[in-house]
Structure formats: structure tokens, C-alpha cells
N, C-alpha and C positions, 0 to 999 in steps of 0.2 A: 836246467831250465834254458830253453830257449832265448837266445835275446830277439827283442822283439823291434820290426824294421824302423829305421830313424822317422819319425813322423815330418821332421823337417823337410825329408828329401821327399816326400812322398806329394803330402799337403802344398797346393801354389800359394805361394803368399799374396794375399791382396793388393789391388792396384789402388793407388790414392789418387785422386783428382785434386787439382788444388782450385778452389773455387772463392770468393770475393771476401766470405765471412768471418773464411780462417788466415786473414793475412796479416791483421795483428796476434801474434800470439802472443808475443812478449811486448806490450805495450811502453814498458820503461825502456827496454835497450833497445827498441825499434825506432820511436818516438825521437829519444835522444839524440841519433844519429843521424835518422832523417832531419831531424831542426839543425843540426850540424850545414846539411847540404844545401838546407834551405835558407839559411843565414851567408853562406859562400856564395848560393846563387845569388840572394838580395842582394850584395854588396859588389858583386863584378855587374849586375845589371843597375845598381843605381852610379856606379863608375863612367860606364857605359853611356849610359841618360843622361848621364852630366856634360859629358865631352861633346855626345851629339849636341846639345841643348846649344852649350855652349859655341859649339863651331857653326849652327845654323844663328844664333844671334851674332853676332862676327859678320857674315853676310848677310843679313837685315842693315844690320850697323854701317856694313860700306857699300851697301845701293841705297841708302839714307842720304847721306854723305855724298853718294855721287850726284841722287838727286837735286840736294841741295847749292852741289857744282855745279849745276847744267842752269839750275836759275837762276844764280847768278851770275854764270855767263849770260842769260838770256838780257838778266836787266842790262848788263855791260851793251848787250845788244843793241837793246832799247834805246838806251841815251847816246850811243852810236850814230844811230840810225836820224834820232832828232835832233843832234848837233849838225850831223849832214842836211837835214832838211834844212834846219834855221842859214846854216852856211849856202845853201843854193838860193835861197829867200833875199839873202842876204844881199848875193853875187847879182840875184836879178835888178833889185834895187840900184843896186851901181852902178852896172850894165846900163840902167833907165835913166838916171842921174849924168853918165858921163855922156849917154848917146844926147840927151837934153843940152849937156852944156857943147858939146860940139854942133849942132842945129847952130846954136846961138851965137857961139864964137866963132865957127865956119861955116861962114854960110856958101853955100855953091861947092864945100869938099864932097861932091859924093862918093869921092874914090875913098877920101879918108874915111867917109861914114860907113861904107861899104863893108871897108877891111875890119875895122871897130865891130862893127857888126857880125861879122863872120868869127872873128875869133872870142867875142861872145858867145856867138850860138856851139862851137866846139868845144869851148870852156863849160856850156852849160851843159853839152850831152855828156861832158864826160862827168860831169857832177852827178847829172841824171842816171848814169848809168853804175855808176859806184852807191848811188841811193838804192838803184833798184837791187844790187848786188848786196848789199848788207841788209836789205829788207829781205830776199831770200834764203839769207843767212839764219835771219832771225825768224822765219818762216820754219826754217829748221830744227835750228835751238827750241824753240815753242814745241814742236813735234817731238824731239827726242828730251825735254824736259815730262811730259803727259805720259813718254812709252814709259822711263825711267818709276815716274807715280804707278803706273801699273805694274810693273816688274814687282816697286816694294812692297803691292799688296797680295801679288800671287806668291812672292817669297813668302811675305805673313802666311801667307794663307795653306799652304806646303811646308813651313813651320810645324802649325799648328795640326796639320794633316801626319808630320811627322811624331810626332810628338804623342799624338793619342796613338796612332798604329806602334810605337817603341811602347808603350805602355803598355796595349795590348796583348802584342808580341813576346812581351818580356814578363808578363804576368802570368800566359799558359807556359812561357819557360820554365816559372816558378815551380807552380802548379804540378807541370809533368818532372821535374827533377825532382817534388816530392812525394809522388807518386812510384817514381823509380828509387826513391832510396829505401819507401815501403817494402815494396816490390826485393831488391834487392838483400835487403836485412833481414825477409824473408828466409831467406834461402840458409841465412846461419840460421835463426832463430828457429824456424821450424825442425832440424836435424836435434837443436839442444832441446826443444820439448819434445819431439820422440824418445831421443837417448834417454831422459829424465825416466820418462814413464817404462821404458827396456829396464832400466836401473832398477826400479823400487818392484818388475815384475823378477829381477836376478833376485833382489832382496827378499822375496816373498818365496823363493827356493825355484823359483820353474826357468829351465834351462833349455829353452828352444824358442826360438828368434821367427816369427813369422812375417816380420816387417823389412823393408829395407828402406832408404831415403831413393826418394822420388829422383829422375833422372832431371840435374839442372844444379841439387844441390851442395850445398858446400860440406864441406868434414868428411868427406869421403873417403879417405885413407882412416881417419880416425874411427870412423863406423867398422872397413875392415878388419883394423886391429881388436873392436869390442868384438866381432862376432868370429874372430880368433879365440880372445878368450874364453870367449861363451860356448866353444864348440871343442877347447882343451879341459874348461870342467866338466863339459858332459862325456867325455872321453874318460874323467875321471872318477865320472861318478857310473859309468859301467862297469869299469874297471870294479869299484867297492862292490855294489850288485854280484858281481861272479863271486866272486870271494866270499861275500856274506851268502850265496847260496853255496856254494861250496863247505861253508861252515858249516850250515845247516844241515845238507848233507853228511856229514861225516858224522854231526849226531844225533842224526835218525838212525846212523849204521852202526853206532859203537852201543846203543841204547840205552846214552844216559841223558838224551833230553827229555825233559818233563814236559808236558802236553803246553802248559802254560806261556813257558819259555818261548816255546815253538810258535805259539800263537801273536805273542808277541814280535819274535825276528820277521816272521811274514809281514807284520803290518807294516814294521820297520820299510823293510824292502819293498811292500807294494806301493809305499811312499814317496819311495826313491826311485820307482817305477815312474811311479802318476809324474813327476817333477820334468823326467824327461820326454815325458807325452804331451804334457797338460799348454 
């Protein structure tokens, strides 16, 4: 008898697509491990959210704080500014008092009134002029106390701008890292539910493999080694085949097989046929 050509070599084995529906296969050891990654990812992104949170309240906290320095330099300002009024108020008074009682007590000094006079009016510009100078002082302070007030509320407000985008941000992180650990677990679990079902078709006696794992997946060496052994029993089960017709043969030619016998080794063998075709 002829052997008859390996169907394996012959036949293309089919191409698998892998498409959305089949990506849980193994929902317990898939699932598990994906929560695995998705509990690592929650925990380095609420790490994360904390230290941001934290280091953006730190700066709230010291343009709080600054602001509150600037007003209070401002009030320092303020009563600055009206101690020198009261003190120029003061100076004029005196000025008015002393020129009064020199009128009265010298009368005819105008030289004396004169000079009195003058160094009044220099004592008073410069009074004037150190008022008008702590008033543009405080001019300032007022300006850079109101920028300060705005600063802390764009800081707030770039906070809270922060805050929901790290949320955001770090929720499709989630999201896609458990997506990818799907994705990735994938790639074992689908080769173990092939293997499985190549197993129970070994188990069922058929010894030829029309499958292979998809290009990407894992176990790869381990699928070569199965379709090693799968390709050593069919080796060995051609092997039996010659032999058992070879039996057969020799007694058809010695002419002690009984018709029965014979009917039976055939079935035998065309069984052991079908397994390496089928």
C-alpha cells in the first residue's frame, strides 16, 4: 500500500484574525492580572496626585502669605505716611507760632524774620517731599498688594485647572494600562486555549495540526516543541500502518487469514489512516 501524501504539508493552515470579542478568553487569569496592573497603576497615580496637590498648595500657601506681607507692609505704610502728615501739620504750626512771636518780640528784625522764614520753607519742602515720597511708596505697596490678590487667585485657579487635567490624565492612564494588560494576557491566554483544544483533538486520536499561534504570541517555543511531538507520533503511527499492512500481506500469501480477520485489520488501519488525515 501506498502511503498516502501528509495532508499537513499539503493543506494551508487557516489565518486567525484577532478581533474585540475574543480578547477575553480566559476571563479568571486575564482579569486577575489585569486588576494586578490596574491597582499598581492606581496607586503610583494617586502617589502622584498627592505630591502634585500637595506642592501646588505650598504655593497657594506662600503667595497667601506673601500677600498678606505686602499688606501689611502697606498698613506700615499708611501710618507712615500719616505720622509724616501730622508731623508737617505740626512743623507748620510752629513755623506760624514762632514767626507770630518774633513779629511781636522783634519788631523791625526782618532780616531775622526773613532767615526764620526761609529755613522754614526748606524744612518744610523737605518734609513735603519725603511725604510725597512715602506716598508713592505706598502708591506702590497698594499696586503690588491687588497684583499679589490676583496672582493668588490665578494660582487657585491653575490649581484647580491642574488638578481636574491630572485626574483626567491619569484616569485614561488607567483605563489604557488596563486595556493593555487585556491586550497583553492576551497573547498567553489565547496560545493556552488553543493548546487546550490541539490536546483534547491529540486526545481524540487525530494527529495533524492545522493551526499555528498567531504572529505576536507568546509560548512559542513551547507550541514548537508540541508540534514536535505531534509530528514524532505521526511518524510513528506510519510507521505501525506499514507493518500492520505488511502483516496483512503475508497472510493473504501464506492463506491462513480468514475473511473476517481480514475485514477487521482493514478497519483497524483505515482508522489509523483517517487519524493521520482527519
Amino acid at each position: 500500500m501506498s502511503e498516502s501524501p501528509d495532508p499537513s504539508m499539503q493543506s494551508p493552515r487557516p489565518r486567525y484574525k484577532r478581533s474585540a470579542r475574543n480578547y477575553l478568553l480566559d476571563p479568571v487569569f486575564q482579569l486577575k492580572y489585569t486588576g494586578f496592573l490596574v491597582l499598581i497603576a492606581l496607586a503610583l497615580s494617586a502617589t502622584l496626585g498627592i505630591l502634585i496637590y500637595r506642592a501646588s498648595t505650598e504655593i497657594v500657601e506662600q503667595t497667601s502669605r506673601t500677600v498678606e506681607e505686602g499688606k501689611e507692609t502697606v498698613k506700615q505704610g499708611q501710618s507712615t505716611v500719616d505720622r509724616q502728615r501730622d508731623l508737617i501739620s505740626l512743623s507748620n504750626k510752629l513755623n506760624e507760632v514762632v514767626k507770630s512771636q518774633i513779629d511781636t518780640c522783634y519788631p523791625g528784625q526782618e532780616e531775622l524774620a526773613k532767615s526764620f522764614s526761609d529755613a522754614a520753607a526748606q524744612d518744610g519742602a523737605k518734609l513735603a517731599a519725603e511725604q510725597k515720597r512715602l506716598e508713592d511708596d505706598k502708591g506702590r505697596l497698594d499696586a503690588r498688594a491687588v497684583k499679589l490678590e490676583q496672582d493668588v487667585v490665578e494660582v487657585k485657579k491653575r490649581q484647580d485647572t491642574i488638578l481636574i487635567g491630572l485626574v483626567a490624565v491619569l484616569s485614561v492612564l488607567v483605563f489604557a494600562i488596563g486595556v493593555a494588560g487585556i491586550v497583553f494576557t492576551h497573547k498567553i491566554a489565547g496560545p493556552i486555549y488553543k493548546m487546550k483544544r490541539l490536546f483534547r483533538q491529540l486526545g481524540e486520536g487525530k494527529l495533524i495540526l492545522r493551526e499555528k499561534l498567531r504572529k505576536g504570541d507568546e509560548l512559542q517555543h513551547f507550541f514548537e516543541s508540541f508540534e514536535a511531538m505531534v509530528e514524532q507520533m505521526r511518524g510513528r503511527q506510519r510507521a505501525e500502518i506499514e507493518m500492520l499492512t505488511a502483516a496483512m500481506t503475508k497472510l493473504e500469501e501464506s492463506g491462513k487469514a480468514d475473511e473476517e480477520g481480514m475485514i477487521a485489520l482493514r478497519s483497524v488501519r483505515a482508522e489509523m489512516q483517517d487519524h493521520l488525515e482527519a
